[in-house]
DOFI-254215 format. One record per atom (N, C-alpha, C): residue in one letter; x, y, z. Coordinates in pm, whole numbers, padded with zeros to 5 digits, always signed. Layout:
<rs>
AXYZ ...
</rs>
This chain:
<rs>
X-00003+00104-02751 X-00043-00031-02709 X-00192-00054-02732 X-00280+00070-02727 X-00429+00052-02732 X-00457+00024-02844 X-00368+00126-02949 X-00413+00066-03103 X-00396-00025-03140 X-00254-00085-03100 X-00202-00221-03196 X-00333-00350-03100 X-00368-00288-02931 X-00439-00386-02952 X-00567-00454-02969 X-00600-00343-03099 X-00780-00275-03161 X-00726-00370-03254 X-00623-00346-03330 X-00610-00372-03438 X-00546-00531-03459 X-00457-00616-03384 X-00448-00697-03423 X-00531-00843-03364 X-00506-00943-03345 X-00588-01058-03342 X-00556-01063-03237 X-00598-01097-03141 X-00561-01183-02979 X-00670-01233-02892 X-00646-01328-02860 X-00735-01410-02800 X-00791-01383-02657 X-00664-01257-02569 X-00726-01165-02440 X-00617-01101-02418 X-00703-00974-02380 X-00543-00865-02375 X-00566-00852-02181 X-00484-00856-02172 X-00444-00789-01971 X-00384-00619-01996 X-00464-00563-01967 X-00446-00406-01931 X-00415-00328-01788 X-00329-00280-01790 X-00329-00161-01644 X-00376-00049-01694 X-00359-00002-01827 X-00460+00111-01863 X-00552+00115-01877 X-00616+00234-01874 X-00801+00238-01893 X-00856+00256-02059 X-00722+00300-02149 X-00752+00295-02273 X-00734+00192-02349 X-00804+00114-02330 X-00862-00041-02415 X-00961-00021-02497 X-01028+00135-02499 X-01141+00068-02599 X-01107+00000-02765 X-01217-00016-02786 X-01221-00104-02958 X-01164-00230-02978 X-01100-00283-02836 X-01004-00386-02818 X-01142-00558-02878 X-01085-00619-02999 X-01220-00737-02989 X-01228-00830-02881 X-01099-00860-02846 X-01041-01005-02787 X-01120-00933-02644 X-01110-01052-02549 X-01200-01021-02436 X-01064-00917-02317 X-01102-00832-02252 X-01012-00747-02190 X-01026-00783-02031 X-00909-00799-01992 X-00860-00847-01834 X-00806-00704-01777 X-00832-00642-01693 X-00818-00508-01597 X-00807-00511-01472 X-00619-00486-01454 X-00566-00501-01340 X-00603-00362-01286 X-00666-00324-01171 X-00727-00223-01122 X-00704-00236-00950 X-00575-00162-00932 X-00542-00090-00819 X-00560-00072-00709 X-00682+00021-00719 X-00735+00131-00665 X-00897+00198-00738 X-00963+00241-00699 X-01017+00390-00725 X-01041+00507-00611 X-00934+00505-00494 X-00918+00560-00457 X-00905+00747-00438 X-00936+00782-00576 X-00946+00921-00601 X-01079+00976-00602 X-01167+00870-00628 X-01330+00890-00579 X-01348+00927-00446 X-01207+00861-00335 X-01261+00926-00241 X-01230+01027-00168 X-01165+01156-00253 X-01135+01259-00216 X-01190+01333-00139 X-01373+01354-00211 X-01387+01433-00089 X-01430+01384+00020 X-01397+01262+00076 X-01404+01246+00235 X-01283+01214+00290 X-01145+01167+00238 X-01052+01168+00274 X-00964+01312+00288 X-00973+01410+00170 X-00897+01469+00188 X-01005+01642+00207 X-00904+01726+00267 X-01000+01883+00305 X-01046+01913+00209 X-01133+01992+00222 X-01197+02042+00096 X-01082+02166+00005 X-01033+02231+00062 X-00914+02292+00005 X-00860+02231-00114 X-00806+02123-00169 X-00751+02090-00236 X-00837+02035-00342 X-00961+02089-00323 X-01069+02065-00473 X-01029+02186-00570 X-00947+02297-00490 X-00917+02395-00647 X-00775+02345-00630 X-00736+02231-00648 X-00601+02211-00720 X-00620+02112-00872 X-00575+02181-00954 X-00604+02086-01052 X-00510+01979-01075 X-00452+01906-00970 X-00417+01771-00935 X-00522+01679-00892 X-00609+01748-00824 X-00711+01664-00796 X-00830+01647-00866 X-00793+01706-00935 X-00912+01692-01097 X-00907+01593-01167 X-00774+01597-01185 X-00697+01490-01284 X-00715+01353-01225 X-00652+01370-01099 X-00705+01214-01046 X-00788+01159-01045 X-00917+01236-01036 X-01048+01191-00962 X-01128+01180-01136 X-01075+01221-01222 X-01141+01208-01352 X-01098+01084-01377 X-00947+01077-01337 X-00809+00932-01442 X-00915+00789-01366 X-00969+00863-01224 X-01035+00752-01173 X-01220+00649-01235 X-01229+00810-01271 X-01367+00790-01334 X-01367+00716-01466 X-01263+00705-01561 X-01252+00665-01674 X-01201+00533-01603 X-01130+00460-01511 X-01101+00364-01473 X-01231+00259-01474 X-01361+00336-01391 X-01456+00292-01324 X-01518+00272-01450 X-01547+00321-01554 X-01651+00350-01666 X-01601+00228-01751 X-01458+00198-01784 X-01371+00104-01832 X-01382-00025-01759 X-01381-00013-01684 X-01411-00138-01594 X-01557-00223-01588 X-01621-00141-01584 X-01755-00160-01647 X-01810-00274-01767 X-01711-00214-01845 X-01711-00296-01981 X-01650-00403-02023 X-01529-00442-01909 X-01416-00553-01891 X-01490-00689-01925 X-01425-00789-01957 X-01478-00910-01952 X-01457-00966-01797 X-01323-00922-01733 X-01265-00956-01579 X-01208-00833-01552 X-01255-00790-01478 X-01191-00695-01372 X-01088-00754-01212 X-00984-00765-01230 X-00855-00808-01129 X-00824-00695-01062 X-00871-00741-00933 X-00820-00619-00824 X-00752-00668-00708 X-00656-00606-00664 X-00584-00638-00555 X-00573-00656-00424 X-00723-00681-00401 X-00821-00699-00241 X-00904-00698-00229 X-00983-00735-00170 X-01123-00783-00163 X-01168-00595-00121 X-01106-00516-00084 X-01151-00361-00035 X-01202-00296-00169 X-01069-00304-00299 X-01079-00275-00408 X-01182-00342-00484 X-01237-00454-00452 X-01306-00545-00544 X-01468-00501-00508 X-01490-00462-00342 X-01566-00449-00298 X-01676-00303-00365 X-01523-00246-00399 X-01503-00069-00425 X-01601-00117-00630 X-01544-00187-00696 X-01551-00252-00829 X-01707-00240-00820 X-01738-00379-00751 X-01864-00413-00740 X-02017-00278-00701 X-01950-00212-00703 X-02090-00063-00672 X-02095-00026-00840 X-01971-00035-00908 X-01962+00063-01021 X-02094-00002-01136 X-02213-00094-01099 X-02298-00127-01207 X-02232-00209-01316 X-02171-00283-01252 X-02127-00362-01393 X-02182-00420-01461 X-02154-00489-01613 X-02212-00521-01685 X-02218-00688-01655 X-02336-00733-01650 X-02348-00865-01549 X-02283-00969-01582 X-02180-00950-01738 X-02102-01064-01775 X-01944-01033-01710 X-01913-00949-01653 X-01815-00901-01603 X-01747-00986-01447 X-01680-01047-01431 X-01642-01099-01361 X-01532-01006-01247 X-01541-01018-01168 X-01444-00966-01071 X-01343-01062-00962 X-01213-01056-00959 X-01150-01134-00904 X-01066-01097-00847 X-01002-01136-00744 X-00915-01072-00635 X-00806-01163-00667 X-00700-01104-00656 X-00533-01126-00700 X-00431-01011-00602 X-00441-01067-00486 X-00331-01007-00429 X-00190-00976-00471 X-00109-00860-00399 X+00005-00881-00451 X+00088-00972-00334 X+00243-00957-00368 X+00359-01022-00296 X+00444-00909-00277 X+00542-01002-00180 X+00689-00870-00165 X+00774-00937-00219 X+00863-00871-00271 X+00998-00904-00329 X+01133-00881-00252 X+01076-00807-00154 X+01175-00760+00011 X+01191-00893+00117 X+01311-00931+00125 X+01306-01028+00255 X+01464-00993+00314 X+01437-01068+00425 X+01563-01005+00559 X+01727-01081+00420 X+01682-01153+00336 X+01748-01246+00298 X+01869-01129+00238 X+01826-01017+00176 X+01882-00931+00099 X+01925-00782+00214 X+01929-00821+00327 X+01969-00779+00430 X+02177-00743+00438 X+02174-00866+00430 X+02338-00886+00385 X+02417-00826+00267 X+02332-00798+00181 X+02376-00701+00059 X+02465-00518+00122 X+02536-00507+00015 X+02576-00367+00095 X+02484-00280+00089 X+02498-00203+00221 X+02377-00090+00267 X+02485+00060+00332 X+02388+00148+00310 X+02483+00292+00311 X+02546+00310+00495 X+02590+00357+00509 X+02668+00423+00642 X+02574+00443+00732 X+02453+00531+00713 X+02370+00633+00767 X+02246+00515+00814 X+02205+00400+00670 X+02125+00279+00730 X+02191+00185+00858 X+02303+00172+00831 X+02358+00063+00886 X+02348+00135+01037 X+02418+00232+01061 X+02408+00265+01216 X+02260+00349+01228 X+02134+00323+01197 X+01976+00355+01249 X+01940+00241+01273 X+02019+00125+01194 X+01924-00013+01194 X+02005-00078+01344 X+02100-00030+01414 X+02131-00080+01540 X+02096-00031+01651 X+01976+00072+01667 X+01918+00166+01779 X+01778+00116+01804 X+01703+00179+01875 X+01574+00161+01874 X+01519+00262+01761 X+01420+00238+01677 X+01347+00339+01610 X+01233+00246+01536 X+01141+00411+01507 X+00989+00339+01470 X+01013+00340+01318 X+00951+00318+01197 X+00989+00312+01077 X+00837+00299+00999 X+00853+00442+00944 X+00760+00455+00789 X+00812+00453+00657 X+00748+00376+00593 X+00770+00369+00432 X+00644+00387+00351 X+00665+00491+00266 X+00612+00527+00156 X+00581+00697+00126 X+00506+00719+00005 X+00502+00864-00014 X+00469+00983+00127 X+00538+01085+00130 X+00510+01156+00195 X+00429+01273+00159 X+00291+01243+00162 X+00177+01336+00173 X+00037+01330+00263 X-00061+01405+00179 X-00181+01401+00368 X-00268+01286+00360 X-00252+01189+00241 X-00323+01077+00233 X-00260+00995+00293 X-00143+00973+00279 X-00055+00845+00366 X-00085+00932+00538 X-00082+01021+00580 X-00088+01047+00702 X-00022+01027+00797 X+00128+01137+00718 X+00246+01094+00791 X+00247+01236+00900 X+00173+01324+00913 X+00175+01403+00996 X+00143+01308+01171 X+00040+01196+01161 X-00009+01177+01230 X+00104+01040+01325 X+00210+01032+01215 X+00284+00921+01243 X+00359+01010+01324 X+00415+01094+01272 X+00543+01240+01370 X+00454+01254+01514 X+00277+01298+01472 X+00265+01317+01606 X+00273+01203+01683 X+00260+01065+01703 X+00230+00947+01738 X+00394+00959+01835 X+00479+00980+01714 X+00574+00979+01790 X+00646+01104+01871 X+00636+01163+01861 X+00604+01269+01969 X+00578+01256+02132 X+00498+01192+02120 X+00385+01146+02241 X+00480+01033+02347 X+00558+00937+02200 X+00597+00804+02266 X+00769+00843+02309 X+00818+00955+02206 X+00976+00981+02257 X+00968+01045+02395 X+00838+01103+02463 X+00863+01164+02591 X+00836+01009+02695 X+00809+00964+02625 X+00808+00796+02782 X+00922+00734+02743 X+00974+00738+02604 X+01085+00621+02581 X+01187+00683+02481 X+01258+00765+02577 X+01370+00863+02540 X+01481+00816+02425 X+01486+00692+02395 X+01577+00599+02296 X+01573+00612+02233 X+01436+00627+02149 X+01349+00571+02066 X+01337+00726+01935 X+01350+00607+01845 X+01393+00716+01722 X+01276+00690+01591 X+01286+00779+01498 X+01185+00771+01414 X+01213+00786+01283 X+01196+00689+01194 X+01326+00688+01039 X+01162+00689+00952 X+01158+00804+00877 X+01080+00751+00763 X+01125+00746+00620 X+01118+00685+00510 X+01215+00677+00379 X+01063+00666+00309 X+01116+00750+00224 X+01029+00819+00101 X+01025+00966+00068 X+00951+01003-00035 X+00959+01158-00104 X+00822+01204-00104 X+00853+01329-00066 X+00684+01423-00080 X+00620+01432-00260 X+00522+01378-00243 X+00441+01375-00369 X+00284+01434-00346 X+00185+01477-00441 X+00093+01498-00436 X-00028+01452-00329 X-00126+01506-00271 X-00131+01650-00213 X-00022+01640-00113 X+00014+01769-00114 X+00167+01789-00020 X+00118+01831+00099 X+00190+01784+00188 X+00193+01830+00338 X+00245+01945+00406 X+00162+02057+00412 X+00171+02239+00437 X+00278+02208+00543 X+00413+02284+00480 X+00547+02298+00575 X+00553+02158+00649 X+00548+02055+00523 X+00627+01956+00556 X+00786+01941+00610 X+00879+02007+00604 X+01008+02011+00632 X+01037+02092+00783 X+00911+02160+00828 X+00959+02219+00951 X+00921+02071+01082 X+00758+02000+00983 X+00694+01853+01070 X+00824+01804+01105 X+00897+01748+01019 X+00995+01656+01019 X+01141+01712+01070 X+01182+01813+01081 X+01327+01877+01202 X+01236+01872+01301 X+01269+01726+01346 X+01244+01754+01518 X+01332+01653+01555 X+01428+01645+01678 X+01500+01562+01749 X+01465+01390+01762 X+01570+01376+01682 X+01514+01201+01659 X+01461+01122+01536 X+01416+01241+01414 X+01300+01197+01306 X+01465+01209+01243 X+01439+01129+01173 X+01531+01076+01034 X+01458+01078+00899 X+01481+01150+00798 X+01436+01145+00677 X+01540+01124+00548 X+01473+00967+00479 X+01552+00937+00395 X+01479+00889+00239 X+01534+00971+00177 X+01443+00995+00051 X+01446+00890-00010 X+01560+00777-00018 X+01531+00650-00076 X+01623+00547-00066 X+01548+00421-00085 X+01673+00312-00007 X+01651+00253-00101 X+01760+00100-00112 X+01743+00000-00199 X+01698-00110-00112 X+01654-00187-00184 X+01592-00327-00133 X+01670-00431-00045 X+01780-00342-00036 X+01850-00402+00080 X+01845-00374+00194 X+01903-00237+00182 X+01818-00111+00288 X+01712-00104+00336 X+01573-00172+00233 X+01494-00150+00273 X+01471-00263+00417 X+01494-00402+00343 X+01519-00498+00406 X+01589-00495+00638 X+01695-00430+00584 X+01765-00415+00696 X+01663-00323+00803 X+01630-00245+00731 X+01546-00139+00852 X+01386-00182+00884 X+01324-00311+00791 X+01197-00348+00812 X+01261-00471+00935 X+01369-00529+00921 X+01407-00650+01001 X+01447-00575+01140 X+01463-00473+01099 X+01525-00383+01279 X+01513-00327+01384 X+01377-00240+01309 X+01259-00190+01372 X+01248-00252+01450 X+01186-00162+01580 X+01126-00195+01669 X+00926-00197+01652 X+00903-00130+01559 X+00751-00132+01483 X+00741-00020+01361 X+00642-00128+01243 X+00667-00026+01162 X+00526+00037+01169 X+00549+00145+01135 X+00362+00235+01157 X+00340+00285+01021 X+00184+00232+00970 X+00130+00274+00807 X-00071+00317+00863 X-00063+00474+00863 X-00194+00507+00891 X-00234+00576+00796 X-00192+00578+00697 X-00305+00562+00569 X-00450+00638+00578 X-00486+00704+00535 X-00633+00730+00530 X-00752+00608+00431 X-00660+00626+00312 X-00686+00459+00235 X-00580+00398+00181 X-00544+00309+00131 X-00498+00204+00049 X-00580+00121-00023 X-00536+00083-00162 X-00572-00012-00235 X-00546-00192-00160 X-00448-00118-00148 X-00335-00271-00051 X-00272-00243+00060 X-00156-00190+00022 X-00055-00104+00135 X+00086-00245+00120 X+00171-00190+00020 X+00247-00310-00026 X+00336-00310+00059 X+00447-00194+00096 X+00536-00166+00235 X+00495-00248+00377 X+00359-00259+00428 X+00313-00299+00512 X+00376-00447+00498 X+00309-00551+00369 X+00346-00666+00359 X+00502-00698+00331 X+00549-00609+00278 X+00710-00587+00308 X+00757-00600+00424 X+00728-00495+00505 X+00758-00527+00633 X+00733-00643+00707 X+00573-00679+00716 X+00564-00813+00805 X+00659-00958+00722 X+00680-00952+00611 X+00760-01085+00528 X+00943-01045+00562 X+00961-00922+00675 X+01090-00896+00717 X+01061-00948+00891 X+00979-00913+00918 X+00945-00991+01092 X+00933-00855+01136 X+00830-00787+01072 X+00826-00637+01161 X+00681-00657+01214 X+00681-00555+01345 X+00546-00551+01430 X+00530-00449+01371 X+00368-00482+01339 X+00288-00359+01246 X+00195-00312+01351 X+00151-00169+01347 X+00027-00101+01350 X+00003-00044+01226 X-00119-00036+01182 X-00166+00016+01049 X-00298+00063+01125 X-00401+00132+01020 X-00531+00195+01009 X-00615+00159+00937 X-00692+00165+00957 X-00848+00110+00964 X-00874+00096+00781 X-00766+00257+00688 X-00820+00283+00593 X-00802+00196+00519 X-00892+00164+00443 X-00941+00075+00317 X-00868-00095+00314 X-00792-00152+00253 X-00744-00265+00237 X-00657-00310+00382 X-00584-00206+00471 X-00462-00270+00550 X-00498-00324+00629 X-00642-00309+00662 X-00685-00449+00801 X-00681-00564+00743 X-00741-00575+00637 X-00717-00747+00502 X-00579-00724+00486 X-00504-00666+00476 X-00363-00761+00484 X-00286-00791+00596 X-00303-00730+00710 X-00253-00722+00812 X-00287-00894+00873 X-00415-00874+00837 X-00515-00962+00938 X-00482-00979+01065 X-00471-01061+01158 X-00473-01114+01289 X-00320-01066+01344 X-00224-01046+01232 X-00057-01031+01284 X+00004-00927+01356 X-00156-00828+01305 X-00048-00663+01379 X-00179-00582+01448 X-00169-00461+01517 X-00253-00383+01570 X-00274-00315+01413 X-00528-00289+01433 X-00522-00195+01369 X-00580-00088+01441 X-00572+00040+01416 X-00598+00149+01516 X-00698+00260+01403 X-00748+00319+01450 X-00849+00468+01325 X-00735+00581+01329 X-00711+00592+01197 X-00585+00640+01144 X-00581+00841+01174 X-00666+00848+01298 X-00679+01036+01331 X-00633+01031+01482 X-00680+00862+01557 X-00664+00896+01695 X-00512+00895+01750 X-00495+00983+01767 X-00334+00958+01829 X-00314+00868+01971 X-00407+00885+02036 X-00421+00826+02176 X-00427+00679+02115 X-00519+00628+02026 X-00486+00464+02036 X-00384+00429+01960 X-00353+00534+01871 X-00167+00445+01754 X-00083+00448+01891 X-00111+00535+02018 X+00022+00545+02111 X+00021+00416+02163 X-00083+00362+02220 X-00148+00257+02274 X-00108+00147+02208 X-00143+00129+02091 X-00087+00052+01986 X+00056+00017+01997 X+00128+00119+01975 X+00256+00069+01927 X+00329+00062+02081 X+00281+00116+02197 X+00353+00040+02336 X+00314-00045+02353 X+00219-00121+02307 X+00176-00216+02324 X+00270-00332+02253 X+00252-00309+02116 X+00436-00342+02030 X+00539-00339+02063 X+00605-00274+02183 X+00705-00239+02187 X+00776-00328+02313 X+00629-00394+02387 X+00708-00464+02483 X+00716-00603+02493 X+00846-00628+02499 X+00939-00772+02458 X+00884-00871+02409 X+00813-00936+02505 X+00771-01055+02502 X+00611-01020+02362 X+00546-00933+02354 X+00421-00892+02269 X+00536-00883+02137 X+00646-00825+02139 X+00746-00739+01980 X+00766-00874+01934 X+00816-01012+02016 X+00830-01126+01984 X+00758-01198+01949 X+00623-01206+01937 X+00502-01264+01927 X+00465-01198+01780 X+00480-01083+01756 X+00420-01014+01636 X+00530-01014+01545 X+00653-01055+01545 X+00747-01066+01488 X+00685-01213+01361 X+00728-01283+01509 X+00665-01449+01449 X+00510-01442+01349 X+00431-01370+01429 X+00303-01317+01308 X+00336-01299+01204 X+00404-01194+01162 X+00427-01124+01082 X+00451-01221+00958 X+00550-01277+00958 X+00649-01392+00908 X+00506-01468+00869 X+00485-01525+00964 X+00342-01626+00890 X+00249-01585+00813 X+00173-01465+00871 X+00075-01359+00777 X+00130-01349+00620 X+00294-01301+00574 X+00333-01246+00464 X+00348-01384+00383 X+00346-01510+00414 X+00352-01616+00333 X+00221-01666+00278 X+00102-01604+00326 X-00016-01631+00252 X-00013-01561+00105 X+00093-01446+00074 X+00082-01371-00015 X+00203-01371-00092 X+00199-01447-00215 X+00304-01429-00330 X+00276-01414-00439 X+00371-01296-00529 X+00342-01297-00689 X+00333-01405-00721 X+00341-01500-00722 X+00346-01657-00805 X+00185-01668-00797 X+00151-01662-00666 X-00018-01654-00677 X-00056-01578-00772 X-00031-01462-00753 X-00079-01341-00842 X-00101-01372-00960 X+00033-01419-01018 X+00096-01442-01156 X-00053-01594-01195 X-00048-01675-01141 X-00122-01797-01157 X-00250-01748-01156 X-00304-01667-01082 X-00527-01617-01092 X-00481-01522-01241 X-00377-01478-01268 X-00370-01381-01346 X-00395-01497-01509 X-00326-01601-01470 X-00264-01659-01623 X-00391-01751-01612 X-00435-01764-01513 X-00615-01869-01568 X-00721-01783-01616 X-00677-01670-01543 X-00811-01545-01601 X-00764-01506-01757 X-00666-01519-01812 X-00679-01550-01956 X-00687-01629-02042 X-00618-01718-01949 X-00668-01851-02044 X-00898-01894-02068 X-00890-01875-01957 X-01034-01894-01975 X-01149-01750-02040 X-01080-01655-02046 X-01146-01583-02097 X-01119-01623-02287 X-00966-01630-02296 X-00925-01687-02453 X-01027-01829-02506 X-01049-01880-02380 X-01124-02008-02425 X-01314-01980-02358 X-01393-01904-02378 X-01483-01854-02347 X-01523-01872-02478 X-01685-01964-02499 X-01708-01924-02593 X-01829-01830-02631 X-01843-01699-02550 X-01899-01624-02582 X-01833-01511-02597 X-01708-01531-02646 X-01598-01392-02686 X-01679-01350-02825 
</rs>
């Protein structure tokens, strides 16, 4: 894709890769994250001799260096954009924020869903979504709940997703404990049913670019707690508790605080309002003016 688009005519190319160089036409760079820069304060120092974290934190550096040179740099929150703006850009470089959307709503609820969803989504339980490793900071979600199954004996804990890079030391003994449910993957129906069912969903993150599950959830009517790290207080905004993603004492605080009736009903209704500020159609629209006006720039 990099060569053909060195080599042929175009008036602006939109990239998610960092290998654009030689490109003439002016270059648009949808940019994530650079979240691997912040390894060493997010993650232990231990995992600097893994050469996973080499790779990242380099794939990140060529991001930043590339970005640099963009005509528009498009990032997905003002956290990420904020993150953009240190890298010295080149002063014709524009930076623009383009949130994403969910494609999850209660609507696809009604679709068929497996045996094992259908009877979790009729109990009480807390609910995490996404990768299971020490950056998402799902150790801290198990302990959270821990704390809350000894006051509210009902109360169950479903997380859906798969262990990926850096891995969580004897992840599988964290998770056999009475009550935790682990489900390696749902469909968008599934997903749907268990964000609409929840009693709160919990995302403590060390960072995020965005935290797209989160806005999933609140565009299903779920009460959020999230963490402090990077983007999820800007998407959350005003709809859900945010808490510092190490203290266990305030996520407990947090989410009883969620949990009772008349507050679960109130953040429900949030939720719902918060997730309609945010749709791909937006996305899609800052996306399709930022080329048109770069195609019609006449200092290409």
């Amino acid at each position: 894709m990099a060569r053909l688009a060195a080599e042929r005519s175009y008036d602006a190319v939109l990239v998610l890769s960092p290998f654009c160089t030689g490109v003439r036409a002016p270059v648009l760079q949808l940019l994530y994250d650079l979240y691997p820069l912040k390894y060493p304060r997010i993650l232990p120092l231990t995992y600097a001799a893994d050469r996973e974290y080499w790779v990242m934190y380099t794939g990140a550096i060529i991001r930043a260096l590339v970005a640099r040179r963009c005509r528009t740099v498009i990032a997905i929150s003002e956290d990420t954009a904020s993150d953009i703006r240190k890298l010295r850009l080149n002063h014709r470089t524009e930076v623009v924020i383009a949130h994403l959307g969910s494609s999850v709503s209660t609507r696809e609820s009604q679709e068929l869903i497996s045996t094992e969803v259908a009877e979790l989504s009729t109990g009480r339980f807390l609910l995490y979504v996404g990768a299971f490793n020490v950056q998402k900071n799902v150790r801290q979600v198990v302990r959270a709940f821990e704390t809350l199954s000894h006051r509210h004996p009902d109360l169950e804990l479903v997380l859906v997703g798969q262990e990926n890079w850096p891995q969580i030391h004897h992840f599988t003994s964290l998770v056999k404990k009475p009550k935790v449910h682990v489900l390696s993957g749902c469909s968008d129906s599934e997903l749907a049913t268990l964000y609409g069912s929840c009693c709160c969903f919990l995302y403590l993150s060390r960072y995020e670019g965005f935290g797209l599950p989160v806005l999933e959830a609140m565009s299903c009517g779920a009460p959020v707690v999230v963490s402090t790290g990077g983007a999820l207080p800007e998407v959350v905004g005003p709809a859900g508790y945010v808490v510092p993603p190490d203290r266990v004492a305030s996520i407990v605080e947090a989410v009883e605080a969620a949990l009772e009736p008349s507050t679960n009903a109130m953040l429900r209704a949030q939720s719902r309002r918060r997730s309609a500020d945010f749709s791909w159609h937006t996305m899609a629209d800052i996306i399709a003016t930022g080329l048109v006006d770069a195609a019609n720039d006449p200092r290409r």
